[in-house]
C-alpha positions in Angstrom: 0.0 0.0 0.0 1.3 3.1 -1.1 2.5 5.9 1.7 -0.4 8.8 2.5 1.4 11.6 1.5 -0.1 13.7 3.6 2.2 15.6 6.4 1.2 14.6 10.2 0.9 15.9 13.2 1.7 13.8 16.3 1.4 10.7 14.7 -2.0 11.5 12.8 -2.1 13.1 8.7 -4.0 16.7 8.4 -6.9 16.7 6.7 -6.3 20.1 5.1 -2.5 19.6 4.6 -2.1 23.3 3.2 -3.3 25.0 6.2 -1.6 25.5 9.4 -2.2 23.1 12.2 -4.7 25.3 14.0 -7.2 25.6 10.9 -7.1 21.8 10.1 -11.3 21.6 11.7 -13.4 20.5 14.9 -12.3 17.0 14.6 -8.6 17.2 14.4 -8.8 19.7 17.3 -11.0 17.6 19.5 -8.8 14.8 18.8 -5.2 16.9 19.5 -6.8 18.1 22.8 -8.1 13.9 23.7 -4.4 12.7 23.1 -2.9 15.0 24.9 -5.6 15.0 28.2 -5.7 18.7 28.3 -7.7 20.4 30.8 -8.8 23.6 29.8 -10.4 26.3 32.0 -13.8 27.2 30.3 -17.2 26.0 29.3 -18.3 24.2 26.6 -16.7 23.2 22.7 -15.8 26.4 22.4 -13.6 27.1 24.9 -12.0 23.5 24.3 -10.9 24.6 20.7 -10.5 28.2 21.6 -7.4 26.9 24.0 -5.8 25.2 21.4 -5.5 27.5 19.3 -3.9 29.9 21.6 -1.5 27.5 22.4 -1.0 27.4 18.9 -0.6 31.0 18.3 1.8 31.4 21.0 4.5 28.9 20.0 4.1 30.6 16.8 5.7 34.1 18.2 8.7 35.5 16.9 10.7 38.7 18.1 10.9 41.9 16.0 14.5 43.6 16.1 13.0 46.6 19.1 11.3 44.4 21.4 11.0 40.7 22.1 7.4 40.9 21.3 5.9 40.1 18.1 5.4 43.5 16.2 2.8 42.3 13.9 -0.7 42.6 15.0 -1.4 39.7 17.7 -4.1 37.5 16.8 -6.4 35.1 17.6 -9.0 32.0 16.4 -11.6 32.9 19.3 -14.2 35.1 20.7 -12.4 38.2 23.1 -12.8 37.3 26.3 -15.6 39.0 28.2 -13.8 40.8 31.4 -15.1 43.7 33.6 -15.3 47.2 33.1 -14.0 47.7 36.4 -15.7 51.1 38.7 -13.9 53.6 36.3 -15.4 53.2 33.2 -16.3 56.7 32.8 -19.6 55.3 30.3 -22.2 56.3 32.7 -22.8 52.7 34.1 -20.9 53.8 37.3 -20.9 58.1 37.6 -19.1 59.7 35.3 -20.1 59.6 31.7 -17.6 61.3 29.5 -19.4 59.2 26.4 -21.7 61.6 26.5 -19.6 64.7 25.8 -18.7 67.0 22.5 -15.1 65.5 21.6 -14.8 62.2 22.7 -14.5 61.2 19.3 -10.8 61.0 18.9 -7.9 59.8 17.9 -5.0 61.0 20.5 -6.5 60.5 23.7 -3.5 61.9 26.1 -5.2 65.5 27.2 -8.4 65.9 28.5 -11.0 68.0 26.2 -14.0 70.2 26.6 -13.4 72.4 29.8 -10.5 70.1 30.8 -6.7 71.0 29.7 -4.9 68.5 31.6 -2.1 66.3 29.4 -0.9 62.4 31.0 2.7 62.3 30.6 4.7 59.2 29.7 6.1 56.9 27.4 4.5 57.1 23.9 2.3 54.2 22.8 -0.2 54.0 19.9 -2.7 51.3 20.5 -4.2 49.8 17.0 -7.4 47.1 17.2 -8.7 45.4 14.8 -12.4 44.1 15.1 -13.7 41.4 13.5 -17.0 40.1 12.9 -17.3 36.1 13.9 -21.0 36.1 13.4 -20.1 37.3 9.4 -17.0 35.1 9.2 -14.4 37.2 10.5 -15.4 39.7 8.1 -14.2 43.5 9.6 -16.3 45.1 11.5 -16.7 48.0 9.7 -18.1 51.1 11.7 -18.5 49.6 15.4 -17.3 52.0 17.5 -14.5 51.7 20.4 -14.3 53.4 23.5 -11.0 52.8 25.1 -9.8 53.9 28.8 -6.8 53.5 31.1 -4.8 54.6 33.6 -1.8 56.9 33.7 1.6 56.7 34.5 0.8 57.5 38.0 -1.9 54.5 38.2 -4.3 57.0 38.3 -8.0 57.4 36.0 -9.4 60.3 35.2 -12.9 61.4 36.1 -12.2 59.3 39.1 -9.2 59.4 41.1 -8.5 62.5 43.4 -6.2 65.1 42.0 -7.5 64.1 38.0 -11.1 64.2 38.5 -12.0 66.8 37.0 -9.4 65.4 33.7 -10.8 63.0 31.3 -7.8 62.4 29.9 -6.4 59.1 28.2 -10.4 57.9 27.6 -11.8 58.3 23.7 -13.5 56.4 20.9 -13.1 55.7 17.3 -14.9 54.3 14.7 -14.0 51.2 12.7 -12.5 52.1 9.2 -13.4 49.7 6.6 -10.4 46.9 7.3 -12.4 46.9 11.1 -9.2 49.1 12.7 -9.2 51.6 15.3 -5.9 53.7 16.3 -5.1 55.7 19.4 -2.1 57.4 20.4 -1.7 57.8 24.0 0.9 56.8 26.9 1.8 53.5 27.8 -0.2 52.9 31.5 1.1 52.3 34.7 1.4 48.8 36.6 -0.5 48.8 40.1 -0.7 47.0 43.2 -3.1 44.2 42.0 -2.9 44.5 38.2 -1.4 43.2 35.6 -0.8 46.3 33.0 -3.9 46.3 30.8 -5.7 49.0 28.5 -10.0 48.6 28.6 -12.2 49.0 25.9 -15.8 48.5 25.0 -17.2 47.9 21.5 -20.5 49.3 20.5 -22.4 48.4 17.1 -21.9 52.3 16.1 -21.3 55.6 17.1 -25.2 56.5 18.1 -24.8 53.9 20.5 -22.0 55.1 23.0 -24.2 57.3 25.2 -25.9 53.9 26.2 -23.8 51.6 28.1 -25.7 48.8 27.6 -25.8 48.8 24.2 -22.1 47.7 24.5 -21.3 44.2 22.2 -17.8 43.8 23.9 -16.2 44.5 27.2 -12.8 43.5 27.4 -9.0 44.5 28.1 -5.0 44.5 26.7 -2.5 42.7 28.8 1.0 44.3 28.0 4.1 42.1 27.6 6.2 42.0 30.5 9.4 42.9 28.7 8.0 45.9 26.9 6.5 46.8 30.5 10.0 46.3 31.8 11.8 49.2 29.9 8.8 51.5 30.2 8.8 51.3 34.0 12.3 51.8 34.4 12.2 55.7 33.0 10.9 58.5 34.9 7.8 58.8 36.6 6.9 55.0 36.9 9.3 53.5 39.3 6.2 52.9 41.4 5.4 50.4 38.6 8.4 48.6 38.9 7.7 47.3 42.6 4.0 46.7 41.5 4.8 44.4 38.5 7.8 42.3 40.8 4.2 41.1 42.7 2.1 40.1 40.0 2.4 37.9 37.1 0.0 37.1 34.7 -1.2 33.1 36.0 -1.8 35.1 38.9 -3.6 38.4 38.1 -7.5 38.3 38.7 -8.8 39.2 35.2 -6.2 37.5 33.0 -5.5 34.5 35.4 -7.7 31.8 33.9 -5.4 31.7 30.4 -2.9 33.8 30.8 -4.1 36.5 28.5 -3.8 34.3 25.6 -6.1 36.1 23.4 -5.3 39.9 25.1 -2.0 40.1 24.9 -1.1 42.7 22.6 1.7 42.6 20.3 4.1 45.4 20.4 7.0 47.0 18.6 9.0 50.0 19.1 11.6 51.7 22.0 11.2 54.0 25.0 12.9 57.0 22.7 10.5 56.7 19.9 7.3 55.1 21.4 5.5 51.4 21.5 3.2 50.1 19.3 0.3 48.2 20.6 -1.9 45.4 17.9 -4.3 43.0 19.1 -7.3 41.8 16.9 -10.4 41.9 18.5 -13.2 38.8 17.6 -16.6 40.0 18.7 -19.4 37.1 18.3 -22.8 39.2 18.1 -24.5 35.7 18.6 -23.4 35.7 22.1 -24.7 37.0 24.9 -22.3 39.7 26.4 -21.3 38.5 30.5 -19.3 41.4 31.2 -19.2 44.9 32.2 -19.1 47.4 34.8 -19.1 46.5 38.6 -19.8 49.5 40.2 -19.2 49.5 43.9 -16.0 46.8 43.0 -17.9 43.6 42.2 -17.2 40.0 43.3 -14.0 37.9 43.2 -11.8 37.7 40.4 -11.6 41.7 39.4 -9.5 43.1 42.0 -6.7 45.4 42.2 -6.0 48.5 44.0 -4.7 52.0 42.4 -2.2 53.5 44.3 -2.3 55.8 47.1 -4.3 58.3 46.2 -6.5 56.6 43.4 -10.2 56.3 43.8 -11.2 55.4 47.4 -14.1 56.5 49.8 -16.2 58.0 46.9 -20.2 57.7 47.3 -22.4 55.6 45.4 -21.8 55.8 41.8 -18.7 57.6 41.8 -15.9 54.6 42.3 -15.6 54.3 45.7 -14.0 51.3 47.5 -16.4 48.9 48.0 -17.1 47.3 51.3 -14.7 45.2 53.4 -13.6 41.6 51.9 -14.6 42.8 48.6 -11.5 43.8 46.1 -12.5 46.7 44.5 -13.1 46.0 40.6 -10.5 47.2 37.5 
């Protein structure tokens, strides 16, 4: 009998031997993950399949000649995880609503607008998203719009956090070109005690839709590399940062924990001198019931981390307060 001709993988020939291991279909996956008696956090099929192909994806990584970090866009074969808004999401689910203000439109989100004239120093960072559309086949999601948020180089959010509450600063939307991207250009955030260094963002079906929080199709965040966070932390004005990240790792922070940020992590390029690029594409399933969102008042287990000193703390209702004893206060 002649020899299948077919390449294989451990042991067994791919179907679809001119695709890459990852696209090879259901039953080639479900039979990689029996052989190897992989236990995978999650629900379901999907999240069987979905942790495969992130394993996938990340042996596949290579390093760009700036950074150790892939510098083409990261991407992934599953749905963004859902994750919390956290108590400073500034979209009117918890106080503060800056969606609802002349401006927020934007591209370069690092000084405030409207009455506001405040400017977040730091490192230079563009972040770059691209959404896709798995209810349309990964087709871009043209004209969704993204509201993205984080904190400064102090660990501090604006609207929020005493001393930058009246700032709204390094928060601002855009609107999904035609290829499904979004651009910002802002600093590169702060690590605090808690946290792993993430970037939030919400995705609405289209612009007329942000002043409605609910309306949101996506809540999720970007985990920054650790060697990118590294160099950034070690210039001026975020050596607070640097004792913060020695605590945390990613297995062990509370929002990207369960995989490790395998479908968040962005990719990143650049140098402290010139600025860091930030890619991640972004899978939104509009079949699926969104589980995320804001937790005002901090929210149950599994969202925690604390600002530092001077970061949002003994507010009233509504307005980011720390929530009651034994409960870590959401991010």
């Amino acid at each position: 009998m002649a020899q299948d001709p077919r390449p294989a993988y451990e042991g067994r020939r791919l179907p679809r031997p001119d695709e890459e291991v990852v696209d090879q279909g259901l039953g080639f996956d479900l039979a990689t993950l029996a052989s190897r008696r992989h236990v995978l956090r999650g629900v379901g099929l999907g999240a069987a399949v979905l942790g495969l192909a992130a394993c996938s994806s990340n042996n596949d990584t290579t390093s760009s000649s700036s950074s150790s970090t892939a510098a083409s866009s990261s991407t992934s074969t599953g749905e963004i995880p859902d994750e919390t808004a956290g108590p400073y999401p500034g979209d009117g689910s918890n106080g503060p609503d800056v969606l609802e203000q002349s401006g927020v439109v934007r591209s370069d989100i690092r000084s405030s607008f409207g009455t506001a004239s405040g400017t977040a120093q730091g490192v230079p960072m563009t972040l770059e998203l691209t959404i896709l559309d798995m209810a349309n086949n990964d087709a871009a999601f043209k004209d969704v719009a993204v509201y993205v948020w984080h904190c400064d180089r102090e660990g501090r959010y604006s609207l929020y956090t005493e001393g930058v509450t009246d700032q709204n600063y390094l928060r601002g939307v855009q609107i999904a070109d035609a290829s499904g991207k979004v651009k910002f250009t802002s600093i590169f955030p702060a690590c605090y005690t808690g946290r792993w260094p993430h970037i939030h963002f919400e995705v609405y079906p289209g612009q007329a839709d942000i002043t409605d929080s609910t309306k949101a199709i996506a809540t999720s965040q970007v985990a920054l590399p650790k060697d990118v966070c590294d160099k950034v932390y070690a210039t001026t004005g975020y050596s607070s940062s640097v004792s913060n990240l020695s605590q945390i790792t990613l297995a062990s922070d509370n929002v990207f924990g369960d995989d490790e940020a395998a479908l968040q992590t962005g990719a990143v390029s650049g140098d402290v001198s010139s600025g860091f690029a930030v890619t991640l594409t972004v899978k939104v399933d509009t079949t699926t019931t969104p589980s995320a969102g804001s937790a005002p008042g901090g929210g149950g287990p599994g969202q925690g981390g604390t600002p530092p000193s001077g970061a949002p703390g003994g507010g009233g209702p509504g307005q980011g307060g720390t929530p009651p004893s034994g409960a870590p206060p959401a991010n």
